[in-house]
C-alpha positions in Angstrom: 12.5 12.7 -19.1 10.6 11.0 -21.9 6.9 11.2 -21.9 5.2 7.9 -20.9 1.3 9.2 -21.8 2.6 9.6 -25.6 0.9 6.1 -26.0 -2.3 6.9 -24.1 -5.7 7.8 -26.0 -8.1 10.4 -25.1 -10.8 9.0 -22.9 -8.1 6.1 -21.3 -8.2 5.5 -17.6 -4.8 7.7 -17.0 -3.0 4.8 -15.0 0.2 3.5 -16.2 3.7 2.5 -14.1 7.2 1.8 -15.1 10.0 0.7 -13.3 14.0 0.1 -14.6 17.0 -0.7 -12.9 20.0 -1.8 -14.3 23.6 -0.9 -15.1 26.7 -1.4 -18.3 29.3 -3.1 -16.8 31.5 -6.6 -17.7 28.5 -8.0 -19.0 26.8 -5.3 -21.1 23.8 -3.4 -20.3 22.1 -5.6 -18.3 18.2 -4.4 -16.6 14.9 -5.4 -15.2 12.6 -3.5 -16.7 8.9 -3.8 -16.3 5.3 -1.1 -17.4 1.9 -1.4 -16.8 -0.2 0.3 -19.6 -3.5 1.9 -19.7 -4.9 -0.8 -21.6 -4.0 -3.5 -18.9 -0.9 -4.7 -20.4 1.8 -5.6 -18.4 5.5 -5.6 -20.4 8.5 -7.6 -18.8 11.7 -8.0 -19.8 15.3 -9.0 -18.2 19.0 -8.9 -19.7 21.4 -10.5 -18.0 24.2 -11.4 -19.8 25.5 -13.3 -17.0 26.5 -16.7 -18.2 25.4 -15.6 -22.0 21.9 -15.7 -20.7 19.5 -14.1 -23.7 16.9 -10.9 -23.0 13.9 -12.3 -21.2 10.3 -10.8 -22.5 7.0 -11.2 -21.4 4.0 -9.9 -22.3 0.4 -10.6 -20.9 -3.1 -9.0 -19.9 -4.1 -8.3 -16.2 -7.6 -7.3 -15.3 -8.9 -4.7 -13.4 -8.8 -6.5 -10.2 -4.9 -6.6 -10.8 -5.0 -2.7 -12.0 -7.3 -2.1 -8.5 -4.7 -3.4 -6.1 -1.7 -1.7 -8.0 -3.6 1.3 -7.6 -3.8 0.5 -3.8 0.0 -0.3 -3.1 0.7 2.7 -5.0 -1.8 4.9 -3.1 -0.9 3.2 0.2 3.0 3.9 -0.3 1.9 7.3 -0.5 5.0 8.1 -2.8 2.9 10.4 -5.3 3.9 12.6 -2.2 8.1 12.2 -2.9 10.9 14.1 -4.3 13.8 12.4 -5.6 15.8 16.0 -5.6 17.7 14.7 -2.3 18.0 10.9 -3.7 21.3 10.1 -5.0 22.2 10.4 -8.4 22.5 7.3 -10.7 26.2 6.1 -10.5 28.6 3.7 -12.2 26.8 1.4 -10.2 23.7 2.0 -11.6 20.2 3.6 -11.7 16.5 2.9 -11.1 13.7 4.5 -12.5 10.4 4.8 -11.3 7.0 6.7 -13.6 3.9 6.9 -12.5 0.5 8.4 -13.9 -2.1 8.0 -11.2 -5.6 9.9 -12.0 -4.2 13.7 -13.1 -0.5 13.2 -11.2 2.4 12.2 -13.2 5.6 11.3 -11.1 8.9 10.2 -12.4 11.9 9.2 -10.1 15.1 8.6 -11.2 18.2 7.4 -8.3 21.2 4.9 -8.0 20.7 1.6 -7.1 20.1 0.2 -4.2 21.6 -2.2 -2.4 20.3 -2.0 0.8 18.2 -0.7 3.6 22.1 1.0 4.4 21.8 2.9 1.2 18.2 4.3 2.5 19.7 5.6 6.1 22.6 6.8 4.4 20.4 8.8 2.0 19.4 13.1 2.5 15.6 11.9 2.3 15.9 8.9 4.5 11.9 9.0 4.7 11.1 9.6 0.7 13.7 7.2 -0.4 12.2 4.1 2.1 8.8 5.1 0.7 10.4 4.2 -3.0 12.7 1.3 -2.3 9.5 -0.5 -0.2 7.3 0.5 -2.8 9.3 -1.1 -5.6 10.0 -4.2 -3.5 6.0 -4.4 -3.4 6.2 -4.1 -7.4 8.6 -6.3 -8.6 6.5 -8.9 -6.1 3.9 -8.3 -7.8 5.3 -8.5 -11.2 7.1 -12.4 -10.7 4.3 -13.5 -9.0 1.7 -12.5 -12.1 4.5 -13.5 -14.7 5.4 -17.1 -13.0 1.8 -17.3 -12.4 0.9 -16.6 -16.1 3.8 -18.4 -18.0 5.0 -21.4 -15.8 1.5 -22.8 -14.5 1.5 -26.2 -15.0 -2.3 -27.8 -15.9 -4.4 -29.9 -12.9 -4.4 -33.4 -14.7 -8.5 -34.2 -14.5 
């Protein structure tokens, strides 16, 4: 598993999340990937090559109210707590990735894709695995809303 502090300075707040999912199938590699970095940056991208769509990348600055309330639903999901050693494996299918560095904890997740709720019951760590599919349901929320929000705003004519 790679590092994900490489990029952090001494003296940074240690906070910084990533999340992935994709797969390579008909289409090519296609994935949702998005990171929130020390410095407050938030990096977005989507391939789908569905309907020779292009790679989608966004970039922009949240403040530390933003950083607070990630901090929250992360803290709140309690999933600094999980072990993805019963989760399934990544499949044909596809995987999802989850990394976390929260204060002096550094968690990285890594399981198939999933479909549904039916893939959390049908899992070895029902309990851990609903912690992580809720929890990155909460972030990629979170992530459209800020990048709609950010990019597609349309002015209030005066």
């Amino acid at each position: 598993k790679k590092d994900c502090c490489a990029h952090m300075s001494a003296g940074q707040d240690d906070f910084y999340v990533r999340y992935y999912v994709g797969h390579k199938g008909r289409f090519g590699h296609e994935f949702l990937e998005f990171e929130f970095r020390p410095n407050g940056k938030l990096r977005y991208a989507n391939n789908s090559r569905y309907k020779n769509e292009t790679i989608i990348r966004k970039e922009v600055f949240v403040g530390n109210a933003v950083r607070k309330e990630l901090k929250k639903i992360i803290e709140a999901s309690e999933i600094m707590k999980e072990d993805d050693s019963k989760w399934p494996e990544p499949d044909v299918v596809g995987s999802q990735e989850l990394e976390i560095v929260l204060n002096d904890e550094h968690i990285s997740f890594s399981t198939k894709k999933i479909g549904s709720l039916l893939d959390v019951q049908e899992s070895q760590d029902e309990e851990g695995l609903r912690a992580f599919y809720y929890l990155v349901q909460d972030l990629k929320c979170l992530v459209f809303a800020l990048i709609s929000l950010h990019f597609k705003i349309k002015p209030v004519p005066i």
